[in-house]
C-alpha positions, 0 to 999 in steps of 0.5 A: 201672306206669309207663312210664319206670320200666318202660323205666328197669328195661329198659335198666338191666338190658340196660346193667348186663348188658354192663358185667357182661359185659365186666368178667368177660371182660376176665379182670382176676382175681378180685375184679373179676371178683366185683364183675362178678358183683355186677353181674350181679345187679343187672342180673339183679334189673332184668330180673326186675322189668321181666318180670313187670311187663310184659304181654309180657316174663315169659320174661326175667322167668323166664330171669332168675331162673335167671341170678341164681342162677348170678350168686350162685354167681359172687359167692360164688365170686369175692368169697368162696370165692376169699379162701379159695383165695388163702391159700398153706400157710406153708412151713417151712424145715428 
């Protein structure tokens, strides 16, 4: 595998990962806090690909592999499930 594709994989996943970071932190609700998420994911699926394509980086292959599904359930949590939990009962009026 190429060099720079694999640095490109690298610092792409280390990048997306504090972008991620700092957009769930900065707690702006819940839809940005779900395209952090996606973001994760990305960062998650890059890091991944430089473990296993790397002679020496398999355990952020595998440590990554166990954070995209944790990011999975934030996306599902955040973008999808949440669209559900914003939804109030109609009140009645008697």
């Amino acid at each position: 595998m190429s060099e720079t594709f694999l640095a490109v994989l690298q610092y792409y996943g280390a990048g997306a990962g504090l972008l991620a970071a700092f957009i769930v932190s900065l707690n702006l609700g819940t839809r940005p806090t779900g395209w952090g998420f996606v973001i994760f994911v990305t960062s998650s699926i890059a890091l991944i690909a430089w473990g296993f394509m790397n002679d020496e980086g398999q355990g952020i292959g595998w440590q990554n592999i166990g954070l995209l599904v944790i990011n999975c359930v934030g996306v599902y949590r955040y973008l999808f499930a949440a669209r559900e939990d914003d939804k109030e009962p109609e009140e009645t009026t008697a």
